[in-house]
N, C-alpha and C positions, 0 to 999 in steps of 0.2 A: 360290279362285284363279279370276280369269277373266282374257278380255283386256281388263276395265277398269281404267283408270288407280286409282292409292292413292286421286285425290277423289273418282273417282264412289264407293268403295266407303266411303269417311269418309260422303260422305251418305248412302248408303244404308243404311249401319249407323246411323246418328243420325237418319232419318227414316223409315225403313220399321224396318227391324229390332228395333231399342233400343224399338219398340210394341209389337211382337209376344214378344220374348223378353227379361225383364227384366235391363236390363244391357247389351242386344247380343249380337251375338255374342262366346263368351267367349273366343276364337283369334285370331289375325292373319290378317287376311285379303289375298291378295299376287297380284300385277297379272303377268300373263304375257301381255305387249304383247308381239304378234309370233305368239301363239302354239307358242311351241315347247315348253310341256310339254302343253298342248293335245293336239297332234300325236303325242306320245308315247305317251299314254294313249286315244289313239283319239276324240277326241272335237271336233276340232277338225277346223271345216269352211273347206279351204280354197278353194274356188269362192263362198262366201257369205263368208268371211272373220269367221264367230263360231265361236263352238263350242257344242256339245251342254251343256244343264246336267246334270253329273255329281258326284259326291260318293266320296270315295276314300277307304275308311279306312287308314290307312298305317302298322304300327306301329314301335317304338325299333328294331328290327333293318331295314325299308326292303321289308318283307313287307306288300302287300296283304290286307287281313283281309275286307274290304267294298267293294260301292261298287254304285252306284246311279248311270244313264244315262235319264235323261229328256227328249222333245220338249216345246220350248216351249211349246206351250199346256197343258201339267200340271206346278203346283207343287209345290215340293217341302214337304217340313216339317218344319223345322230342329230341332222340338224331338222327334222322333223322330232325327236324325241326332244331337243332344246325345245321346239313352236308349243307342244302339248304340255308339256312342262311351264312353258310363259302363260299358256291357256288358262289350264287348271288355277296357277298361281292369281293370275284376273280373277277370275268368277268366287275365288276365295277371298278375297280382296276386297270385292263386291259383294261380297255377302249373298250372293246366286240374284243380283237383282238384274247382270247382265251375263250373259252365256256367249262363247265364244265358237261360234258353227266352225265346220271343214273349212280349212285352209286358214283361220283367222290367223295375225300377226300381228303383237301391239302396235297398237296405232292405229289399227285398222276398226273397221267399225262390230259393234258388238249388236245383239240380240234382248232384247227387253222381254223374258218370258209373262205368259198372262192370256188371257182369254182374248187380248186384241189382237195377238199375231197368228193364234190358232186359223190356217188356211190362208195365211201372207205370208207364209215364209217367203217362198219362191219370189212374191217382189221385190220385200229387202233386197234380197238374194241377186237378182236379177239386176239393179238399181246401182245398188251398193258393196257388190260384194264385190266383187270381178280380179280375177286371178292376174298375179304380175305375172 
C-alpha cells in the first residue's frame, strides 16, 4: 500500500517488479491516497506529504506479526518480505508447535520450541540449517 494511485502500482508491478520477482508481486497491492492508513501506522509524512517505505505483516486475526520501516535511499527486498511472510504463515499453520529461525524457506527444516532445544539451538543450527 502506498499513496500511489492503482496505475502507478499496475506499472510498477508489470515493469519493475514482475523482473525481479517472477509473477509480480503475488498480493494486491492498494493505494492509500490521502494517506490515512499511512498516518496510522506511523509512517506517513505529513509536511512532505509521502510516507516512509514500510512493510507490515498483519495476520487473519488484525495482529501485527512484523514490519519493517525504511528511509528512502535503502531498498527493500521483497523476496525476503515473500520468505517471512511463508514463515509467519507455517508457524500459524502449526499452531506455534514449529518456528521458523533466520533464513528458514519451506521446505526447509523448522524448530520444535520447548525446554529440549533451550541451549541446542546452535546445533540444529549448525547441522541443519545451512544457507544456500
Amino acid at each position: 500500500m502506498s499513496i500511489d494511485s492503482v496505475f502507478v502500482h499496475k506499472m510498477w508491478n508489470d515493469e519493475e517488479l514482475s523482473k525481479m520477482v517472477e509473477g509480480g508481486v503475488p498480493f494486491p497491492m492498494l493505494s492509500d491516497a490521502g494517506g490515512r492508513v499511512g498516518k496510522t501506522f506511523g509512517v506517513f509524512d505529513e509536511a512532505a506529504g509521502v510516507e516512509t517505505r514500510g512493510r507490515f505483516i498483519i495476520d487473519p486475526d488484525g495482529v501485527i506479526q512484523g514490519f519493517e520501516v525504511l528511509n528512502p535511499p535503502v531498498g527493500r527486498n521483497i523476496s525476503e518480505s515473500i520468505r517471512q511472510l511463508q514463515a509467519f504463515q507455517h508457524v500459524r499453520n502449526t499452531k506455534g508447535a514449529e518456528v521458523a529461525p533466520s533464513g528458514w524457506r519451506p521446505g526447509k527444516v523448522t524448530l520444535k520450541p520447548g525446554p529440549d532445544l533451550v541451549g541446542k539451538v546452535w546445533t540444529v543450527w549448525k547441522t541443519e540449517m545451512a544457507f544456500d
